[in-house]
FIMI-805809 format. One record per residue (C-alpha): y, x, z; chain. Coordinates in nm, 3 decimals. Layout:
BEGIN
((Y,X,Z),'A')
...
This chain:
BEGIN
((-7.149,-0.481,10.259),'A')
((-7.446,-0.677,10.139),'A')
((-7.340,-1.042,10.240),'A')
((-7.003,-0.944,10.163),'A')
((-7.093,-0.938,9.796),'A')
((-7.288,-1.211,9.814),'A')
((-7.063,-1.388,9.975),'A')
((-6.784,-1.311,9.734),'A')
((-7.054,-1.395,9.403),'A')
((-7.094,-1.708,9.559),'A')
((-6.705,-1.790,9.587),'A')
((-6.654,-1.689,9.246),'A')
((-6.916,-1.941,9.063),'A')
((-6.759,-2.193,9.305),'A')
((-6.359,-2.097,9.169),'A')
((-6.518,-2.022,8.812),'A')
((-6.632,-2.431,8.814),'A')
((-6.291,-2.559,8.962),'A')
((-6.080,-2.366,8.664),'A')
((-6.320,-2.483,8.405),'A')
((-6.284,-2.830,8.450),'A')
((-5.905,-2.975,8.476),'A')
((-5.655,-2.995,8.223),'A')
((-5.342,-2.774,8.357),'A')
((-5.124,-3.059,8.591),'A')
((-4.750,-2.960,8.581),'A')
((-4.497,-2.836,8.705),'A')
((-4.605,-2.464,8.688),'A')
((-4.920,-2.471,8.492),'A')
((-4.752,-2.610,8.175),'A')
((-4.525,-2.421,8.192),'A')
((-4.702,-2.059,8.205),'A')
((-4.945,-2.201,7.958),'A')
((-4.616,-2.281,7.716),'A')
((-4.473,-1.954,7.780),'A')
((-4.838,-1.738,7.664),'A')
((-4.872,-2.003,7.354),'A')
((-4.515,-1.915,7.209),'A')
((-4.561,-1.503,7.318),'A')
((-4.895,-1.532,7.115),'A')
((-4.695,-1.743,6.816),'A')
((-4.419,-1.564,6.791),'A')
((-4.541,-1.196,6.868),'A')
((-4.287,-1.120,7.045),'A')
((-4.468,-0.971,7.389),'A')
((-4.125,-0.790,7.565),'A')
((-3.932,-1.121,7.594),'A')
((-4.037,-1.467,7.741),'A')
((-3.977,-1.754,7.548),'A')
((-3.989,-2.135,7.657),'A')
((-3.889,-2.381,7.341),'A')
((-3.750,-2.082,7.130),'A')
((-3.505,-2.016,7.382),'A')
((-3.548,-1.704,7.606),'A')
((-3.717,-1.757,7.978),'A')
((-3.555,-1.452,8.233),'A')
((-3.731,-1.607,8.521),'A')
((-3.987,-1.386,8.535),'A')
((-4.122,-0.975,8.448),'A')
((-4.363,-0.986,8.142),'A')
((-4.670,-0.831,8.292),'A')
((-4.895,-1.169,8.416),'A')
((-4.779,-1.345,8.003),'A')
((-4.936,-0.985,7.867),'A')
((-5.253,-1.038,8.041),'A')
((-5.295,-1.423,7.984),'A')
((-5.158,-1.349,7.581),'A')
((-5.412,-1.104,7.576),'A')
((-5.721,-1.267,7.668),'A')
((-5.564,-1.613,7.511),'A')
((-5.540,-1.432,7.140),'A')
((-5.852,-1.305,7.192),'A')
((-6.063,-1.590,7.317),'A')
((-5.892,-1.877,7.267),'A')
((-5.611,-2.129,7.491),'A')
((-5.850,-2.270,7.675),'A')
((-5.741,-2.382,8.062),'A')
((-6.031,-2.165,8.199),'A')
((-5.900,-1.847,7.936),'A')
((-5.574,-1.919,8.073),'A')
((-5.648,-1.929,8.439),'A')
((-5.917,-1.645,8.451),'A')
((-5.635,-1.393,8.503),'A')
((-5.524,-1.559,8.867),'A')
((-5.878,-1.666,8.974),'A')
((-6.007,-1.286,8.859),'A')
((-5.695,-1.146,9.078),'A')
((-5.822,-1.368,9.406),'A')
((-6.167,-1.248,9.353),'A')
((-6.043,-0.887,9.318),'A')
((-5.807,-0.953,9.646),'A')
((-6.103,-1.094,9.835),'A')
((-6.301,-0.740,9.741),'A')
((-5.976,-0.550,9.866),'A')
((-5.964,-0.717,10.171),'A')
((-6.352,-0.716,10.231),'A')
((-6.358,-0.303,10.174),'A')
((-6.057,-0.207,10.358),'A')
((-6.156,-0.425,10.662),'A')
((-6.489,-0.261,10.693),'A')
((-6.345,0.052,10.657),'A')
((-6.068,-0.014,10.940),'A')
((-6.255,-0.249,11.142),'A')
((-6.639,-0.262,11.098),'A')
((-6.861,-0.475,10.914),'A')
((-6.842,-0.822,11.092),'A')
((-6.504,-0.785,11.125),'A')
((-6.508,-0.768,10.731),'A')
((-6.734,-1.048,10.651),'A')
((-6.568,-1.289,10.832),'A')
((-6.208,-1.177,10.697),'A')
((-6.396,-1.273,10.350),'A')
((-6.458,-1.589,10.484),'A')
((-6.140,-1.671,10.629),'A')
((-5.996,-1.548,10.319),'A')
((-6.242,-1.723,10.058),'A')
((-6.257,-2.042,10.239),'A')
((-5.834,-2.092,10.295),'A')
((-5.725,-2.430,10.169),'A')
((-5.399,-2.293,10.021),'A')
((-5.554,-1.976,9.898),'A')
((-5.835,-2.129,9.725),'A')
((-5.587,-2.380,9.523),'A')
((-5.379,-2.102,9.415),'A')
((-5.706,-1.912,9.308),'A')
((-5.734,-2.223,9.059),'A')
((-5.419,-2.263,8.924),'A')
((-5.249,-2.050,8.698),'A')
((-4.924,-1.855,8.857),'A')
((-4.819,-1.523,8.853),'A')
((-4.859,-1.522,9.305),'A')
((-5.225,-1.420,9.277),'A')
((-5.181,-1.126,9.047),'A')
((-4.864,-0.982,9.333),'A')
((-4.976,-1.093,9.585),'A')
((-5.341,-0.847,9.453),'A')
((-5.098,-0.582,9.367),'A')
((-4.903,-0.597,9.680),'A')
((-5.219,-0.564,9.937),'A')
((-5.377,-0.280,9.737),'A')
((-5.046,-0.099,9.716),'A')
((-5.096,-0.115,10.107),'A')
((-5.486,-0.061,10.110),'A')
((-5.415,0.256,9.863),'A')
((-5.117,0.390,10.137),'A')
((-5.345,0.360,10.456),'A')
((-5.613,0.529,10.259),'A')
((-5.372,0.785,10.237),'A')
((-5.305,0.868,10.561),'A')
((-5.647,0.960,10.645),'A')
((-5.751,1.155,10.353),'A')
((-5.962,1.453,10.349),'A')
((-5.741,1.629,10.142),'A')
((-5.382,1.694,9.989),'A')
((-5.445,1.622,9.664),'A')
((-5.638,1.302,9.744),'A')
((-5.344,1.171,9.953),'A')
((-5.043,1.313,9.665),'A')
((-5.296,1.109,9.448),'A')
((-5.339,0.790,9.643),'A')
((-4.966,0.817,9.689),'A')
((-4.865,0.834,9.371),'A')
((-5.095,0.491,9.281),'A')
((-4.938,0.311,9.588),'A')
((-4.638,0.325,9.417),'A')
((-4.757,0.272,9.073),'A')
((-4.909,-0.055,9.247),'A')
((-4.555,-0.136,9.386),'A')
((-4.378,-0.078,9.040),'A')
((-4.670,-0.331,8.880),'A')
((-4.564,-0.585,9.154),'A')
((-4.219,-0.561,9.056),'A')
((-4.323,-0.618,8.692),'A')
((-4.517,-0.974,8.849),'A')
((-4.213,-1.082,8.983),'A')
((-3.959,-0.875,9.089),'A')
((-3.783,-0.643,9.304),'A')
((-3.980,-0.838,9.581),'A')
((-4.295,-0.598,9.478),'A')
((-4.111,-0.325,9.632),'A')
((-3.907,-0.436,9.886),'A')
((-4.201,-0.614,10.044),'A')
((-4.471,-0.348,10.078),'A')
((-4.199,-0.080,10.185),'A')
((-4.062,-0.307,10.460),'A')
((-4.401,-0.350,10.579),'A')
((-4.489,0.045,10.622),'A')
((-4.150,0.111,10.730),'A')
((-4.202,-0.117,11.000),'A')
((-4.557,-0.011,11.104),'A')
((-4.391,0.354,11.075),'A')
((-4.124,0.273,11.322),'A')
((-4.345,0.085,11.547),'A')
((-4.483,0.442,11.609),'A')
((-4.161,0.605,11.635),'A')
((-4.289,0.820,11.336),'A')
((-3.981,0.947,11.140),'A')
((-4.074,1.167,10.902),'A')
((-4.278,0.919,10.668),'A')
((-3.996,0.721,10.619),'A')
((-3.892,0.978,10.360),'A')
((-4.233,0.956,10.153),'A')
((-4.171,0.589,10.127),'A')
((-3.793,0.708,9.966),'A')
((-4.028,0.869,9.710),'A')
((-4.275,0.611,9.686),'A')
((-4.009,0.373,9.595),'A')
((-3.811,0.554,9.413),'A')
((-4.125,0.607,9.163),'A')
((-4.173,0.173,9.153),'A')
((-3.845,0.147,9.077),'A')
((-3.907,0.391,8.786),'A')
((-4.154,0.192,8.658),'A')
((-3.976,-0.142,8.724),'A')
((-3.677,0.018,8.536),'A')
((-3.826,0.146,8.275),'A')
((-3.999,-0.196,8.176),'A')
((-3.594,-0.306,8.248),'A')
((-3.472,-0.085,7.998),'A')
((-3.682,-0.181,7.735),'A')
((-3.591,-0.562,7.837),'A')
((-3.191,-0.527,7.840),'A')
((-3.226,-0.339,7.486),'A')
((-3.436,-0.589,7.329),'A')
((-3.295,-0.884,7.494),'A')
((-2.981,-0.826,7.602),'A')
((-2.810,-0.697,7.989),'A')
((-2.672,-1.089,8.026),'A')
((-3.057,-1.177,8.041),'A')
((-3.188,-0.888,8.239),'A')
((-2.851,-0.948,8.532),'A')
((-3.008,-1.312,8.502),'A')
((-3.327,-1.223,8.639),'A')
((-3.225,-0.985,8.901),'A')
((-2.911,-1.115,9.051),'A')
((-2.989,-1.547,8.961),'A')
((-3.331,-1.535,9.003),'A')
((-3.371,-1.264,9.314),'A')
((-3.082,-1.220,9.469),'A')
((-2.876,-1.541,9.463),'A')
((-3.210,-1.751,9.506),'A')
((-3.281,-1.522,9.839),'A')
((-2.925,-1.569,9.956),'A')
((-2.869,-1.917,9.855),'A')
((-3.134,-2.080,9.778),'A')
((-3.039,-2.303,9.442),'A')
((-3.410,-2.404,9.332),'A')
((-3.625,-2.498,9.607),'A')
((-3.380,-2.518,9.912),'A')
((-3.579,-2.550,10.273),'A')
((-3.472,-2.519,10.613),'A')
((-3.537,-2.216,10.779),'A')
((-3.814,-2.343,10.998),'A')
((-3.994,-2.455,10.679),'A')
((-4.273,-2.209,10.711),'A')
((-4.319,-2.270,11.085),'A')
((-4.442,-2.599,10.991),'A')
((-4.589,-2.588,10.698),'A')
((-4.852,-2.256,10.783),'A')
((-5.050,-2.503,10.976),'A')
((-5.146,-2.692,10.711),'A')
((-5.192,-2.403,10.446),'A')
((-5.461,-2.209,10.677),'A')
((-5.687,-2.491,10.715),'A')
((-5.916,-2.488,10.868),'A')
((-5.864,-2.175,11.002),'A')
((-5.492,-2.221,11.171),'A')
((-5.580,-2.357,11.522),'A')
((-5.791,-1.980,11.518),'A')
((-5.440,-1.820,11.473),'A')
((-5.286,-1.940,11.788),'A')
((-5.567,-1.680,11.976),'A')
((-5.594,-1.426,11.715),'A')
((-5.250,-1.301,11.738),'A')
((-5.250,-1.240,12.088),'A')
((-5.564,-1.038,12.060),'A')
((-5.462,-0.828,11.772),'A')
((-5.137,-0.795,11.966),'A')
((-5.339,-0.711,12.297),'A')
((-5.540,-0.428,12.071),'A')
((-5.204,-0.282,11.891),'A')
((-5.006,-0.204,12.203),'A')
((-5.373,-0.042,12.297),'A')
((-5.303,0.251,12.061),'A')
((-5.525,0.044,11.767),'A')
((-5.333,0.150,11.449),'A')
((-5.554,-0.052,11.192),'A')
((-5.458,-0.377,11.418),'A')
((-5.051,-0.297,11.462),'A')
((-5.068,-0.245,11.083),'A')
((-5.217,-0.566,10.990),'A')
((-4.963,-0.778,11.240),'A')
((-4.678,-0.566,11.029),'A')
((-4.779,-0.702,10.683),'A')
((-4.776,-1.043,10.837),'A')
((-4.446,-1.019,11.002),'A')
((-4.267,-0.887,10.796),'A')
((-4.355,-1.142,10.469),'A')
((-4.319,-1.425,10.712),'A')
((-3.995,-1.314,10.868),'A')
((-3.835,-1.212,10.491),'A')
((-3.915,-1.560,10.331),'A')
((-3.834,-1.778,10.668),'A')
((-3.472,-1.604,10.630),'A')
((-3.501,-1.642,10.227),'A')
((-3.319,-1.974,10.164),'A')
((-3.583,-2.043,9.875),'A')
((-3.898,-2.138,9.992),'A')
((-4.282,-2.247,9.849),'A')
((-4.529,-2.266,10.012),'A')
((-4.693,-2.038,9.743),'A')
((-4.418,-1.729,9.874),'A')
((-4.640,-1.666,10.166),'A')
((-4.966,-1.570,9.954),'A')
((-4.922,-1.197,10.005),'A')
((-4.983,-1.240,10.406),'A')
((-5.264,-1.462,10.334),'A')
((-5.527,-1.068,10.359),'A')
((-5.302,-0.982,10.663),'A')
((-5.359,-1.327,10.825),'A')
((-5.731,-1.343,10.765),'A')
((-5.807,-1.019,10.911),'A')
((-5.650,-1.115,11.195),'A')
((-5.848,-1.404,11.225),'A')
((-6.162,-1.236,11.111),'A')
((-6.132,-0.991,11.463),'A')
((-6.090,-1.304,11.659),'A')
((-6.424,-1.465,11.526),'A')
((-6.592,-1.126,11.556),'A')
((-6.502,-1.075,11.867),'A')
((-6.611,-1.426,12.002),'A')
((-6.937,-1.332,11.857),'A')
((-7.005,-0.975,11.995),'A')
((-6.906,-1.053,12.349),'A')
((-6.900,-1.313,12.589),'A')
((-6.592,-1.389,12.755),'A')
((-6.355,-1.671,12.896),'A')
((-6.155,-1.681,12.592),'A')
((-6.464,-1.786,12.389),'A')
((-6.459,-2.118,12.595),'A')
((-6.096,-2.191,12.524),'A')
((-6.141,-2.092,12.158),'A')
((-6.419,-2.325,12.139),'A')
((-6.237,-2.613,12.332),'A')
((-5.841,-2.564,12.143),'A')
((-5.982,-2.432,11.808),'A')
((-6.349,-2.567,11.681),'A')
((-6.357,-2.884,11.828),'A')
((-6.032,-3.002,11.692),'A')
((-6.136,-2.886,11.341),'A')
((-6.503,-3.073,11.397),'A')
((-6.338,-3.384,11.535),'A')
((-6.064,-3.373,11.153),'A')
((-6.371,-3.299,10.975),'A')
((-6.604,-3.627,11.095),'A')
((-6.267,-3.843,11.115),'A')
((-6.194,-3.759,10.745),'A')
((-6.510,-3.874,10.635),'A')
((-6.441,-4.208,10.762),'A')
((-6.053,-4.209,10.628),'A')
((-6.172,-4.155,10.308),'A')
((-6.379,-4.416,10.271),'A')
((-6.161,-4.664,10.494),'A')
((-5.907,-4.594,10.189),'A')
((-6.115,-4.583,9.909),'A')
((-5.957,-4.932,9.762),'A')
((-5.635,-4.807,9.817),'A')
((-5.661,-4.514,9.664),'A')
((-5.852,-4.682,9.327),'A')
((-5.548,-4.928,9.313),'A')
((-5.327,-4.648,9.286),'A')
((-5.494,-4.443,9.030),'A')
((-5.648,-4.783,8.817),'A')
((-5.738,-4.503,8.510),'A')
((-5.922,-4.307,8.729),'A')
((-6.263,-4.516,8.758),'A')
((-6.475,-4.230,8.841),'A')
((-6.319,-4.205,9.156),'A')
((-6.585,-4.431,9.316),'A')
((-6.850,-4.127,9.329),'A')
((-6.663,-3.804,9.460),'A')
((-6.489,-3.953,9.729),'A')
((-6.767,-4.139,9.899),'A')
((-6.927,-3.791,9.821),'A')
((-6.649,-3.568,10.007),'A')
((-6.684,-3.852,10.293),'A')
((-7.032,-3.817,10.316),'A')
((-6.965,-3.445,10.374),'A')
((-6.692,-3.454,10.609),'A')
((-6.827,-3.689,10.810),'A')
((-7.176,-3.531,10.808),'A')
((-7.066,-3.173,10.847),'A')
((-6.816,-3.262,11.090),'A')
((-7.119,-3.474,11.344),'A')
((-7.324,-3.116,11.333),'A')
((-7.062,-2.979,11.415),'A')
((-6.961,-3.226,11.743),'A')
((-7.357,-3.256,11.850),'A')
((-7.367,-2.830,11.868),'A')
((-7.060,-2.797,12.037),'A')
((-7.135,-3.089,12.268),'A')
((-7.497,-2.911,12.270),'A')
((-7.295,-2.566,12.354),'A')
((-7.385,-2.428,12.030),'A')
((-7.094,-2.335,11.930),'A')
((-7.195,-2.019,11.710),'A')
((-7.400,-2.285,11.458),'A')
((-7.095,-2.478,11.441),'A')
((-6.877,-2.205,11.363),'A')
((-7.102,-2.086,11.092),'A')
((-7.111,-2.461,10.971),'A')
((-6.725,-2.461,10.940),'A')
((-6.720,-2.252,10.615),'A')
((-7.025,-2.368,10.434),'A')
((-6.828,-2.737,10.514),'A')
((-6.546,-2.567,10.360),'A')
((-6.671,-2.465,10.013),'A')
((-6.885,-2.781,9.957),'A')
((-6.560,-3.002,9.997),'A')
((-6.380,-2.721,9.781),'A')
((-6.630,-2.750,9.564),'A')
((-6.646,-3.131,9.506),'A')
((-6.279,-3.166,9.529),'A')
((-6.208,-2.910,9.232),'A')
((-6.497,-2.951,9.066),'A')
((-6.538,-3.340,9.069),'A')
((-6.250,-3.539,9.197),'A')
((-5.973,-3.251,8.975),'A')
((-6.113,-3.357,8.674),'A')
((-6.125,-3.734,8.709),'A')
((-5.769,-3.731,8.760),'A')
((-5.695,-3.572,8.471),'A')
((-5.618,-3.905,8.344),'A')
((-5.346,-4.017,8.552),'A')
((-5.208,-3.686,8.616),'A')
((-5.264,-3.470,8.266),'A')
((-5.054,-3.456,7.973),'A')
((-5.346,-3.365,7.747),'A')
((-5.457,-3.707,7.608),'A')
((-5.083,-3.837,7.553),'A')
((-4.934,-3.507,7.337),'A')
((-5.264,-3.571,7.126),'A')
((-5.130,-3.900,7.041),'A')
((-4.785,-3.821,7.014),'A')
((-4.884,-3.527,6.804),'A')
((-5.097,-3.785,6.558),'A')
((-4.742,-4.018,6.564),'A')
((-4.519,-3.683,6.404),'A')
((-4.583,-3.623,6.031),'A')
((-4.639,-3.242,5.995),'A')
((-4.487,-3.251,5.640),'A')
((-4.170,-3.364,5.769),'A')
((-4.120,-3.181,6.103),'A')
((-4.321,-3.070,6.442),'A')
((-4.038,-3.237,6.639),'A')
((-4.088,-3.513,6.942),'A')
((-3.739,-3.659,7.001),'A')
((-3.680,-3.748,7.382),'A')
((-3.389,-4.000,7.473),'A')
((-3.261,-3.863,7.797),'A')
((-2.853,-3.959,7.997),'A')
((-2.873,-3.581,8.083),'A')
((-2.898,-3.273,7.828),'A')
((-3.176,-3.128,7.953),'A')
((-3.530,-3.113,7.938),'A')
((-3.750,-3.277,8.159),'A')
((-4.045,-3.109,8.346),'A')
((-4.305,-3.315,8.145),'A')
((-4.201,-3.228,7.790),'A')
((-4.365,-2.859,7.873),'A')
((-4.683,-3.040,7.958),'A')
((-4.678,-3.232,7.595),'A')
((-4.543,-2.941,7.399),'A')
((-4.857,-2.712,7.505),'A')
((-5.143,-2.974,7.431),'A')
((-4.895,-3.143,7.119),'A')
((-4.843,-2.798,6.958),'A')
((-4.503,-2.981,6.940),'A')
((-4.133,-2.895,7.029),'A')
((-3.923,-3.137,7.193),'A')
((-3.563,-3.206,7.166),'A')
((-3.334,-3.412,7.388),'A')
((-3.117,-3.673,7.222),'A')
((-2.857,-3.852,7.488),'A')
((-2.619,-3.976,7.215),'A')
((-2.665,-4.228,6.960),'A')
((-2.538,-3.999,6.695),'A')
((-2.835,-3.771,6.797),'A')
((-3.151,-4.066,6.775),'A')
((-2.924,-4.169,6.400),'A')
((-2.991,-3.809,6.287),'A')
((-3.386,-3.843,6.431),'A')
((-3.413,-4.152,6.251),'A')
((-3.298,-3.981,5.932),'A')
((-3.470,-3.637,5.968),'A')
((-3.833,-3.828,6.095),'A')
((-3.824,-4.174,5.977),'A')
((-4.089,-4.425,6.165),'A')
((-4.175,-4.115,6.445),'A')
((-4.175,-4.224,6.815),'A')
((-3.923,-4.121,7.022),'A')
((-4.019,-4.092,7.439),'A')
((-3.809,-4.219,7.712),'A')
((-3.862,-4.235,8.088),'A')
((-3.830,-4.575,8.251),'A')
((-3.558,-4.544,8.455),'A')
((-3.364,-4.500,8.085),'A')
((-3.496,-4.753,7.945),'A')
((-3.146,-4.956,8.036),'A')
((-2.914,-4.728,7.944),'A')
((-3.107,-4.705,7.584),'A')
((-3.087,-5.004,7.494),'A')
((-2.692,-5.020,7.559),'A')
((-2.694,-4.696,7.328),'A')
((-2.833,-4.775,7.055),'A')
((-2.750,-5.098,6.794),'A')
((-3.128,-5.086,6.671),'A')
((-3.472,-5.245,6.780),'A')
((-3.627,-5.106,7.022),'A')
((-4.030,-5.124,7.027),'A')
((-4.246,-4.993,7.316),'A')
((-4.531,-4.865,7.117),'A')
((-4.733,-4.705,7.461),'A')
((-4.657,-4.674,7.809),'A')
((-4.709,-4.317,7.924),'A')
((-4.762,-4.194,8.249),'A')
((-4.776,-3.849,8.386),'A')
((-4.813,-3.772,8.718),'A')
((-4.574,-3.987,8.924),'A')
((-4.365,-4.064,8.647),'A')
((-4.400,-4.300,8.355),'A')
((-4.210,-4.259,8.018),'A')
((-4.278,-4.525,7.706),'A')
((-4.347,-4.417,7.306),'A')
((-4.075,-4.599,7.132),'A')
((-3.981,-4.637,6.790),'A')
((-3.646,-4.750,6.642),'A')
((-3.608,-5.018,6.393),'A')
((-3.314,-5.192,6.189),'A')
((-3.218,-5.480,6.358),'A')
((-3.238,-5.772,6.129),'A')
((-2.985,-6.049,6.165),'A')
């Protein structure tokens, strides 16, 4: 338990640097950062709000926490984001106890490291989303159910019950009926893979009590904001978004491909660890056919979900390194034939990506200044994070080639963190320029007179607000408002005289056709991939 603690401190001062320094990049950051600014503004803390109007995408519970530590400290990124990185830390702990108790102490460590050291998991750990927090609450509903079954006592396992599905009914309050149907599905599958029966009626009870508190919170919703915004949530935002998939559309063999890349480096590991764990659950090994449930069932329930992220699949992430965390402890304890292919199809691949990406880096190191010409500092991390690749990744090839292989794989995670560490902590913030919205709503702010009004006009063909504009409102303190008619930019010109107005480039054209007055590009503004220009409106004179 030792080195898992120190193990996890040493993660945390790793994810506490990478939130500390980076501006929040949209398109989520913004706007959850938006979203806690007005709650805190406005005091209202039952409904969600996003430019005054209300936001049903989402359950209340992550905005109280973030609103919460925001009033009270301040709306800094790092305040912002401390609720998310806290919840990965907390998840890493989870997994770290539960696989020690189910599996044994190696086991456990090197689920931590799996865990701690995941490409995708350590990004989300940075960024501020509701996933973390659910995908926390979901595994330690499930941690606080297995628990249960091997109690000592009654009223330890009523009691552990009874949090499992107070755990579920905060899940649904992160996100949705999802908190429940997912952890449910999952023990109703691991019951019925044992032909046991009779649980299935404690998990009636179980849910029946989430939904109790997911209701309740419902109730209080629907009365203060209305039943049309509460059937938003859970029919547009659940159900029809399950079933047809209107924001974020994939094909159903989206996940297939994409898991690869989001469980680097570990993923190659996968393709021997589920076999084993298989191998060990048809064996009678409960803790094992467990596990392979949770992962299962999340993967199988968003692959047939027509709306998919990448960021959907963070509640298997526990599941998945657990799995891989027997593989590696196996390899370790005993000496077998499998070790040899594990070695050959898994660690050498990884070693060979690692050395090869040292080189890539640099090889594109022009290229990659050219494209980001206000990021200067660029010319020090990378050649850093090649340095380290390449490096890590030759110690790597001379102990396998060697047959070393254990050295290597204890390399492979320490190689991990340092280029996590770099890459968040060094190469993030230098393109916050390029990328951040921070630097442009100061000036926009500085081009709106107070006295007159806290209003950015945006000339868009469409009625609707772009991405961006949540981006400049957080960091402006500023609302925007979306003008597509000329009668709109008259009445801007008349309510905020000599203020900018913001279009994107690729309306440039059709404002000019719009509009019978001068039109001067004050600055060119670029955010992300996009660029937009600060214009301001003038009478033609003749």
């Amino acid at each position: 338990m030792k080195r898992i603690l120190i193990l996890i401190a040493a993660l945390s001062v790793m994810l506490l640097v990478a939130i500390a320094r980076r501006d929040f990049w949209y398109p989520d950051e913004p706007d959850m950062a938006e979203i806690t600014r007005q709650m805190i503004s406005s005091g209202d803390w039952l409904r969600l709000q996003l430019y005054q109007k209300l936001f049903a995408d989402y359950p209340p519970l992550f905005f109280w926490l973030t609103a919460t530590i925001g009033s009270a400290v301040g709306l800094h990124e790092m305040v912002l984001r401390l609720p998310t990185t806290l919840s990965a830390l907390a998840l890493l702990a989870l997994t770290g106890v539960w696989a020690r108790r189910r599996f044994g102490d190696r086991t456990a460590f090197w689920s931590v490291v799996v865990l701690g050291t995941t490409c995708q998991f350590v990004w989300q750990a940075v960024n501020m989303h509701v996933d973390m927090l659910f995908a926390l609450f979901i595994a330690a509903s499930l941690f606080c159910y297995d628990t249960a079954r091997t109690a000592g006592s009654r009223r330890a396992r009523v009691l552990l019950l009874c949090v499992t599905g107070l755990l579920m009914g905060l899940a649904a309050l992160t996100k949705g009926p999802a908190g429940i149907v997912l952890p449910l599905g999952i023990l109703a599958a691991d019951h019925l893979i044992h032909k046991e029966y009779r649980p299935l009626g404690r998990l009636v009870y179980i849910g029946v009590g989430a939904a109790c508190v997911f209701g309740a919170s419902a109730f209080v919703y629907a009365k203060g904001a209305g039943q049309s915004n509460l059937w938003y949530f859970i029919y547009e935002q659940n159900i029809t978004r399950f079933l047809t998939g209107h924001s974020h559309l994939r094909p159903w063999y989206y996940y297939l491909v994409n898991i690869w890349g989001d469980l680097l480096p570990w993923s190659l590991f996968a393709i021997f660890a589920v076999p084993l764990a298989w191998k060990a659950a048809r064996k009678g090994h409960r803790p094992g056919a467990f596990v392979l449930a949770w992962f299962a069932v999340i993967f199988v329930f968003f692959t047939v979900s027509k709306s998919k992220r990448v960021v959907y699949l963070l509640p298997l992430y526990p599941a998945a390194a657990i799995v891989i965390g027997g593989l590696l402890s196996d390899l370790i304890t005993r000496a077998s034939e499998r070790r040899a292919a594990v070695w050959r199809t898994a660690l050498w691949p990884v070693a060979v990506v690692f050395a090869a990406a040292g080189v890539v880096l640099i090889a594109f190191l022009p290229k990659i200044l050219k494209y980001f010409p206000e990021s200067s500092g660029l010319s020090y991390p990378i050649p850093t994070l090649s340095a380290i690749g390449s490096i890590g990744g030759a110690f790597m090839i001379v102990w396998l080639w060697r047959r070393r292989p254990l050295r290597a794989l204890r390399l492979l995670p320490i190689l991990t963190g340092a280029f996590c560490l770099v890459g968040m902590g060094w190469l993030c913030p230098v393109l916050d320029n390029p990328l951040s919205a921070k630097a442009d709503a100061h000036w926009l702010d500085e081009q709106i007179e107070p006295e007159k009004s806290e209003v950015l006009g945006w000339y868009r063909r469409e009625k609707k607000l772009p991405n961006e504009s949540t981006a400049l409102s957080f960091y402006g303190k500023f609302r925007v408002d979306v003008l597509n008619t000329e009668k709109d930019m008259e009445a801007y010109g008349v309510r905020q005289p000599g203020d900018v107005l913001l279009v994107e480039d690729k309306d440039m054209e059709s404002l000019l056709a719009c509009t019978q007055s001068k039109v001067t590009v004050v600055k060119e503004i670029r955010i992300g991939s996009e660029t937009f220009f600060a214009v301001r409106l003038s009478p033609r004179v003749n």
